[in-house]
C-alpha positions, 0 to 999 in steps of 0.5 A: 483505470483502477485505483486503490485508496486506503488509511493504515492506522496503526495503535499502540496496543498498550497506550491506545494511541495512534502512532501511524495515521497514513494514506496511500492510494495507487492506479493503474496505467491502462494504455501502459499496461497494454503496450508495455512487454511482460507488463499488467494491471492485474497485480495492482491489488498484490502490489499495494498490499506488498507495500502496505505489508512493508510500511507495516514493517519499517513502521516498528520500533527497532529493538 
């Protein structure tokens, strides 16, 4: 099993201050990996930085 954990801390370049402070972790299913069709492990890194990527995103203010 993989796992990949980590904190996204998003500052506020101008006050300095902390306005996302988040945890996120995700594993892998290695028996469903193995057995289901077109399915992988190997993408995990690549997802989680998609999600990252987009928490990043909807995180900013709308203008």
């Amino acid at each position: 099993m993989q796992v990949v954990s980590l904190v996204i801390k998003l500052v506020d370049a101008a006050t300095k201050k902390v306005v996302r402070n988040e945890k996120m972790s995700s594993w892998n299913n290695a028996w469903a990996a193995s057995w289901s069709f077109g399915s992988s492990d190997h993408s995990l890194l690549e997802d989680m930085g998609k999600i990252m990527a987009k928490y990043v995103v909807d995180s900013m203010p709308k203008k």
